[in-house]
SEMAR-192726 format. One line per 5 residues: number of its first residue (from 1); for each residue x, y, z of N, C-alpha, C, O. Coordinates in steps of 0.02 Angstrom, whole numbers, plus 50000, padded with zeros to 5 digits. Last residue first. Example, Ala and Ser with C-alpha at 12.3 -4.5 7.8 and 13.67 -1.06 7.14 Angstrom:
# SEMAR-192726
2) 50642,49888,50354,50684,49947,50357,50645,50002,50394,50670,50057,50402; 50660,49716,50390,50615,49775,50390,50660,49835,50390,50712,49834,50423 $
# end
This chain:
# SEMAR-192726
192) 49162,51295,53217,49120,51373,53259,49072,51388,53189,49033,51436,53188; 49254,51235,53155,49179,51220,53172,49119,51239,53191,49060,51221,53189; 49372,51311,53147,49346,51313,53087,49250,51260,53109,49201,51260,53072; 49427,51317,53282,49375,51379,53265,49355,51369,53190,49321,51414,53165; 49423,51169,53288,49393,51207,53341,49369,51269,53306,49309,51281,53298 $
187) 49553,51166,53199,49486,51129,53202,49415,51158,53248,49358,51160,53223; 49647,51256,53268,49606,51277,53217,49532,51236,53197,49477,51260,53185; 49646,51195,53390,49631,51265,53409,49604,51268,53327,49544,51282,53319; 49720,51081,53357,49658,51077,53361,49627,51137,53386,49570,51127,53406; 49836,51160,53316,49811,51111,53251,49730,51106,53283,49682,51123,53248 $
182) 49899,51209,53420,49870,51237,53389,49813,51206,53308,49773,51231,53269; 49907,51089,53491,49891,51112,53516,49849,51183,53470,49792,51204,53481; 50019,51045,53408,49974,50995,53427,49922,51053,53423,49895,51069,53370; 50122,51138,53432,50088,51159,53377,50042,51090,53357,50028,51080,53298; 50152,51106,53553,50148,51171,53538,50104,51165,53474,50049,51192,53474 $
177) 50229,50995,53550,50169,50970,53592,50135,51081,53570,50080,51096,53593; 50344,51040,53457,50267,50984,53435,50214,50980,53468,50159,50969,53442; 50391,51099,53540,50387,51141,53479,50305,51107,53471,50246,51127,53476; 50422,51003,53606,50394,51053,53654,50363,51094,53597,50310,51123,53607; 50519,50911,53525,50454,50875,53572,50395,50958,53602,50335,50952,53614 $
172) 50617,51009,53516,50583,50975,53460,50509,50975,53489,50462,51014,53483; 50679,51006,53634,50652,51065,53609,50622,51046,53559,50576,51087,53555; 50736,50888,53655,50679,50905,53708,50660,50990,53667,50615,51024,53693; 50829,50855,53545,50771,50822,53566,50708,50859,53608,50648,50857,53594; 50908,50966,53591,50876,50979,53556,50801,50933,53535,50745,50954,53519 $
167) 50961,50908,53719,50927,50996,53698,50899,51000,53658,50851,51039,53665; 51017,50806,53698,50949,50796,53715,50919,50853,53722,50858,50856,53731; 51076,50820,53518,51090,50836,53578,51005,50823,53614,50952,50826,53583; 51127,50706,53388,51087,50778,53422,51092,50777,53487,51115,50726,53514; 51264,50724,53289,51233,50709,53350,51173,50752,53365,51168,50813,53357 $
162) 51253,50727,53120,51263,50761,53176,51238,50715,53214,51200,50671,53194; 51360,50750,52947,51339,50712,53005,51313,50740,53074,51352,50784,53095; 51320,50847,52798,51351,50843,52862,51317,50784,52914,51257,50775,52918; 51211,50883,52712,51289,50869,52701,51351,50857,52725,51407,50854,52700; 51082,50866,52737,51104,50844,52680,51190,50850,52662,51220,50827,52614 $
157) 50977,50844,52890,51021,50881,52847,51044,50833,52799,51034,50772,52806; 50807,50898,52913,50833,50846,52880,50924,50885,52881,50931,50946,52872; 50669,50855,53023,50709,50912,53020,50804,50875,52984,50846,50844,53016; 50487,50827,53015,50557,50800,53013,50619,50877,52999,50607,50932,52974; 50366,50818,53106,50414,50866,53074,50458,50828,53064,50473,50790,53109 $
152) 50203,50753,53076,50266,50750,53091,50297,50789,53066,50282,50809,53011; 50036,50725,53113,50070,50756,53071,50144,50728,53104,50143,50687,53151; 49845,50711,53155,49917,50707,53169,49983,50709,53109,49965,50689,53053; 49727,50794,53133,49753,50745,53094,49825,50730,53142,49841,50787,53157; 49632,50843,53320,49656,50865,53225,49698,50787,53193,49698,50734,53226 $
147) 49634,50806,53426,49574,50799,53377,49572,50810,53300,49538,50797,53251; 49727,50828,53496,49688,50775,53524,49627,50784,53449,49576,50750,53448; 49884,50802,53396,49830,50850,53424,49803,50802,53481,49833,50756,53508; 50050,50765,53375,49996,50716,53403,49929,50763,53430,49921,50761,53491; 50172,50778,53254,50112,50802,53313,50065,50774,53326,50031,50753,53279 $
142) 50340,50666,53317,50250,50677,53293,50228,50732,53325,50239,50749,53383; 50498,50716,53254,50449,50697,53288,50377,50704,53284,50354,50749,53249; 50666,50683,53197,50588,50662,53192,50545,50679,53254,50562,50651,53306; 50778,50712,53111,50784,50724,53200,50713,50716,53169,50702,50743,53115; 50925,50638,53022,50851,50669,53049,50843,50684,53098,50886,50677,53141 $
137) 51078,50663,52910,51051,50652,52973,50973,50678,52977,50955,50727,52945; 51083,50660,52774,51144,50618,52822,51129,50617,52906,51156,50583,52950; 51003,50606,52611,51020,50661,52666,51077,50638,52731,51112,50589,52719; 50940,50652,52460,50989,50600,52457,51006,50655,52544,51015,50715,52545; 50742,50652,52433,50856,50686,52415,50888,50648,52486,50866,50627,52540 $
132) 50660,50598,52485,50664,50655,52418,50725,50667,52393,50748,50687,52339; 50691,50504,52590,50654,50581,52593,50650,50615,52551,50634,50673,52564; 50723,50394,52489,50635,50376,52513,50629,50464,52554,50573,50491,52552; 50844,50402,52437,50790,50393,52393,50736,50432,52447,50716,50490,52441; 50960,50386,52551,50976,50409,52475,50899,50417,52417,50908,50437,52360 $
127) 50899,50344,52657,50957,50417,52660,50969,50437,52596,50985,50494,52581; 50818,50254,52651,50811,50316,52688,50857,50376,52649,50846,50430,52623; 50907,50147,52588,50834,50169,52544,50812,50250,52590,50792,50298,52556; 50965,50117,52683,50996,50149,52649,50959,50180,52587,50977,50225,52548; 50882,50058,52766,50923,50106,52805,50953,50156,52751,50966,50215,52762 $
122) 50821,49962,52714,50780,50029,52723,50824,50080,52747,50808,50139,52750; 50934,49872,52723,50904,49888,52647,50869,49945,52636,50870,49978,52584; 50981,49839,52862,51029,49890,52805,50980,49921,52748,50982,49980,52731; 50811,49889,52946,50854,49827,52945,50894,49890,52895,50875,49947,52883; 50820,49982,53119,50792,49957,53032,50855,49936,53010,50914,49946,53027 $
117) 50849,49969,53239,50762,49982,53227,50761,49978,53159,50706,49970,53132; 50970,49970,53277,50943,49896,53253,50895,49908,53239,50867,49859,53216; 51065,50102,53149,51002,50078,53201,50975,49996,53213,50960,49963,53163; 51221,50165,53101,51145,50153,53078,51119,50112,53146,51159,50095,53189; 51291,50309,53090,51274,50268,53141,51203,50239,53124,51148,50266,53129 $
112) 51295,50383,52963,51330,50349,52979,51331,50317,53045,51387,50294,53057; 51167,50433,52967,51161,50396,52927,51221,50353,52930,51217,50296,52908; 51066,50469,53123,51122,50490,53087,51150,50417,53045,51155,50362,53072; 50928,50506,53218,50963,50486,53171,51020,50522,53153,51030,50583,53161; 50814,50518,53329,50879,50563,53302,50893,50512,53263,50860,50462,53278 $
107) 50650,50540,53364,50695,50496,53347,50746,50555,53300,50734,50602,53262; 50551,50628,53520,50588,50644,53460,50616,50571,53452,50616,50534,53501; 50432,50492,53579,50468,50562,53591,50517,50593,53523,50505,50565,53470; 50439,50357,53616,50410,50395,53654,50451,50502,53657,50474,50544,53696; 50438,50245,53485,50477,50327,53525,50417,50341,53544,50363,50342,53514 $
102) 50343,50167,53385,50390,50136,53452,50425,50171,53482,50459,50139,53522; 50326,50260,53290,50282,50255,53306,50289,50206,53391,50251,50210,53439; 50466,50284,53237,50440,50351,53287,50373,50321,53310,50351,50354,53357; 50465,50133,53156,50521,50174,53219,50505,50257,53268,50532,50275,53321; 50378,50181,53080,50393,50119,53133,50414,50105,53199,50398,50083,53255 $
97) 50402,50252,53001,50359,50275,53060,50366,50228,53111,50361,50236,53172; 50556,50217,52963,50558,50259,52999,50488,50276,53046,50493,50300,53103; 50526,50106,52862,50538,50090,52934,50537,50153,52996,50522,50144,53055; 50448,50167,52790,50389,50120,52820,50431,50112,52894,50408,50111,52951; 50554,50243,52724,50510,50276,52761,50473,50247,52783,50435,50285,52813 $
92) 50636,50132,52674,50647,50166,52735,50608,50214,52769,50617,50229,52828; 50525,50095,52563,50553,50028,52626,50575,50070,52687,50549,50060,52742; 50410,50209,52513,50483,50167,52521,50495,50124,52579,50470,50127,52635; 50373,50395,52504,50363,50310,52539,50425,50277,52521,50480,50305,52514; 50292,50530,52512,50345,50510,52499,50339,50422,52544,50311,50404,52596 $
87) 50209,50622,52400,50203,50593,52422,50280,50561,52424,50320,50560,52378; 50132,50794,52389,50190,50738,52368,50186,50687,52431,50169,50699,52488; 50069,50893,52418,50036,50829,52405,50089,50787,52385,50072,50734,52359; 50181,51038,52394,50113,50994,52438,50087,50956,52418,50061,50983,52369; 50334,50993,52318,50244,51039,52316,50216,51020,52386,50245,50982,52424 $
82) 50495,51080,52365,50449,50990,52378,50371,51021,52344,50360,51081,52354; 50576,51176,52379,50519,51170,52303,50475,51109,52312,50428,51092,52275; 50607,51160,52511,50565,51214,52512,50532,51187,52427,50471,51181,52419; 50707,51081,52542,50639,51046,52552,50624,51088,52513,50622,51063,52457; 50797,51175,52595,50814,51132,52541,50763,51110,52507,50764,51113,52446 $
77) 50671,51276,52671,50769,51246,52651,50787,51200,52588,50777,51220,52531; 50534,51196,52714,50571,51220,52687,50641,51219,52693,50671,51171,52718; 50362,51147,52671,50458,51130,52693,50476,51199,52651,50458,51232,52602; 50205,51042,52713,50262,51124,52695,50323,51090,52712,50338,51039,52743; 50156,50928,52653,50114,50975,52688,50140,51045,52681,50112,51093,52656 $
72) 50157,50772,52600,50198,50827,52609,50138,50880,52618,50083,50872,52593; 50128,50616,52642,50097,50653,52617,50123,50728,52638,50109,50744,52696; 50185,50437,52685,50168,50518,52709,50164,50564,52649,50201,50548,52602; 50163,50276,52713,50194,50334,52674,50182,50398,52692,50155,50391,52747; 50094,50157,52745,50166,50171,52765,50202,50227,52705,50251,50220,52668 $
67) 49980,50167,52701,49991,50160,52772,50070,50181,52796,50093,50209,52846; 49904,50141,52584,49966,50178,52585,49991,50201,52662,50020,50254,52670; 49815,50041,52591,49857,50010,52543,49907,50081,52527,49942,50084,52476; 49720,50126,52660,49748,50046,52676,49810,50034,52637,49857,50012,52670; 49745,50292,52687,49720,50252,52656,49745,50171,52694,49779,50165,52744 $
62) 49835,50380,52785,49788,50322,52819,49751,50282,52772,49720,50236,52798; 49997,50445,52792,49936,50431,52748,49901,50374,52783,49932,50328,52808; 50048,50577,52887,50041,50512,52884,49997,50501,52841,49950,50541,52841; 50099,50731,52815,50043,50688,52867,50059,50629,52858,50096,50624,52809; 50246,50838,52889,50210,50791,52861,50155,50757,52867,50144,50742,52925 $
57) 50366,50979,52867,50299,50941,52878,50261,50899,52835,50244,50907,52776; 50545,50975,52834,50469,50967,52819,50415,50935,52872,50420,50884,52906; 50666,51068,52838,50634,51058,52895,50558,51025,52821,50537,51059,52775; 50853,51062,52787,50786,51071,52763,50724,51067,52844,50750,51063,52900; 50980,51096,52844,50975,51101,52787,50903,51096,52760,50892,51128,52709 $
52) 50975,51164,53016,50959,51110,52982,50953,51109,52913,50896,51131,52906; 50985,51236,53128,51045,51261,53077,51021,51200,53032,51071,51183,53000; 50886,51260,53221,50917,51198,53232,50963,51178,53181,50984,51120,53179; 50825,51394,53173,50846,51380,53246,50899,51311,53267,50939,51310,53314; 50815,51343,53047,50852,51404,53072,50869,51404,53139,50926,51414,53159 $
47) 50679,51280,53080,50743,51267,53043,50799,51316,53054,50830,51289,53100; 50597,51359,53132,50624,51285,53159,50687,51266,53129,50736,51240,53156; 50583,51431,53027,50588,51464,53101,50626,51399,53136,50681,51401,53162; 50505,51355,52921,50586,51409,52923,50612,51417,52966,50673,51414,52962; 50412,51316,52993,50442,51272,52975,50534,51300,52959,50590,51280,52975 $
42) 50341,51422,52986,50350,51400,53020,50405,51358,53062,50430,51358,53118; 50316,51441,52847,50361,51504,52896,50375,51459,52972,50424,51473,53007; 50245,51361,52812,50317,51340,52793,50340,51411,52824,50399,51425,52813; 50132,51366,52886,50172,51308,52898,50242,51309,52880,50288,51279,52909; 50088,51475,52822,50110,51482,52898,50151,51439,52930,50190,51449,52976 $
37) 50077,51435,52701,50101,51494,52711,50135,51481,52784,50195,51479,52796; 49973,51338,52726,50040,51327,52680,50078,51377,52707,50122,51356,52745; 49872,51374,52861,49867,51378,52821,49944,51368,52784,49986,51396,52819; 49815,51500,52956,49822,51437,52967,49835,51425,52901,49809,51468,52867; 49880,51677,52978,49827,51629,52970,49866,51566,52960,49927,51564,52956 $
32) 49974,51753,53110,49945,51729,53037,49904,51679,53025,49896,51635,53067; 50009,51820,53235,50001,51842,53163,49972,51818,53110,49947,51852,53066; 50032,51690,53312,49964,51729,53330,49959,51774,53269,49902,51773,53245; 50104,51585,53254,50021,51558,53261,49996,51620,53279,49935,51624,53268; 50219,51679,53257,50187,51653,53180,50128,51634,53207,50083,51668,53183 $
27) 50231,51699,53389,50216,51773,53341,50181,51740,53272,50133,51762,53241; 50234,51579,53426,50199,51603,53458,50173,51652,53416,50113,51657,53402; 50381,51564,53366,50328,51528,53347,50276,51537,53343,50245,51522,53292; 50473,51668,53439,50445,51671,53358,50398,51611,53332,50379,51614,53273; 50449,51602,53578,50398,51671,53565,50404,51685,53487,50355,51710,53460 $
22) 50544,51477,53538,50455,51481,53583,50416,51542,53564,50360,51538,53539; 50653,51539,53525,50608,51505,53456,50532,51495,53489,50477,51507,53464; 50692,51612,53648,50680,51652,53570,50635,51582,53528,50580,51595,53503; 50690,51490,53756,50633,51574,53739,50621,51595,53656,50572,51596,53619; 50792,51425,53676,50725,51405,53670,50668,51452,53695,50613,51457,53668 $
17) 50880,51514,53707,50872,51489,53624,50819,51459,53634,50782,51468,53585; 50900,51522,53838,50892,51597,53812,50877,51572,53721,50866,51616,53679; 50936,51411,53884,50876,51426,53886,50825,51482,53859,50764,51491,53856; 51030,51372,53851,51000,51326,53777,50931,51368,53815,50876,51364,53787; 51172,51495,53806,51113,51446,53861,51065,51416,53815,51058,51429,53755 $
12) 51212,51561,53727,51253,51532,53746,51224,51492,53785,51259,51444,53803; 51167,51554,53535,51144,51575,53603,51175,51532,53665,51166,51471,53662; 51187,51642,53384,51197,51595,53425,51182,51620,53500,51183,51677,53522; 51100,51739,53334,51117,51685,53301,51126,51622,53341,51094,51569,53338; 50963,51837,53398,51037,51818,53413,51028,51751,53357,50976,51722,53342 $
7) 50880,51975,53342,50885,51904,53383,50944,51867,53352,50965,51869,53294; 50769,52075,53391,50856,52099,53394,50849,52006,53398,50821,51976,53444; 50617,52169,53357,50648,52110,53402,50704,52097,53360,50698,52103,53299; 50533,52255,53268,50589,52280,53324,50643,52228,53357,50699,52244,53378; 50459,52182,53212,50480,52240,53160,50552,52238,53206,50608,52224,53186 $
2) 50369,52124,53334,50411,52072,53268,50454,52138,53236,50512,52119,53248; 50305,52220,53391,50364,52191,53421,50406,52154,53369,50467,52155,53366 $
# end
């Protein structure tokens, strides 16, 4: 079916755009293995769907004395040369888990509407240093497994301002509670 499937750029219902990225997600967790590869196809897919200049996955770091930093996993778009194991921290990235860790759900951003959830100094340590490159809007949200590591997508742009829409919020969140889901499906069959 992947060789054959016809898929639209733009889509005039947000419902006929969230089928299509639901079943190319679906095709990546059921085609391929777990693993860098899959993440940053993944991660492509997401991106592309939400026209976003980069998409990365992330873990949270749990050492003590790196609590407020994250640890690169896949990206791509812009992201895409980031390595794996990079590490990214800073005043605005302490505020940002901060801030998704008090969301019940995707956090939108946009660099010219700044937030009372962080103070100016992280606000601007965000957008120009602490994601890697210098960016103008996020859309954040956690995966939260029940048993695997938990993680986050961020979905970055770099040259343009945006609103997000609660379409897209709520398609984020669904992506995530999706690939929760598959995170502890792999834990699961790597214990078998």
């Amino acid at each position: 079916m992947k060789g054959t499937q016809e898929r639209r750029e733009v889509f005039r219902r947000y419902a006929d755009r969230r089928r299509a990225l639901m079943l190319a997600i679906h095709e990546i967790l059921f085609d391929q293995r777990s693993g860098e590869a899959r993440d940053r196809d993944l991660l492509e897919e997401i991106r592309c769907d939400f026209r976003t200049d980069g998409a990365v996955l992330v873990h949270k770091l749990t050492e003590k004395n790196k609590s407020d930093s994250v640890t690169l996993l896949a990206a791509a778009g812009d992201w895409e040369r980031a390595q794996p194991g990079n590490t990214f921290e800073g005043e605005g990235i302490e505020a940002l888990l901060r801030a998704q860790e008090n969301a019940h759900g995707a956090v939108a951003l946009s660099r010219f509407r700044p937030t009372s959830l962080i103070n100016d100094n992280a606000w601007e340590h965000l957008w120009q240093d602490d994601l890697g490159k210098p960016a103008t809007a996020l859309l954040s949200v956690d995966i939260k497994p029940s048993e695997a590591r938990p993680a986050l997508i961020w979905l970055i742009l770099n040259g343009a301002s945006r609103e997000w829409s609660s379409h897209d919020r709520q398609l984020l969140e669904e992506v995530a509670d999706l690939l929760s889901r598959a995170a502890d499906r792999v834990l699961q069959e790597d214990s078998e």
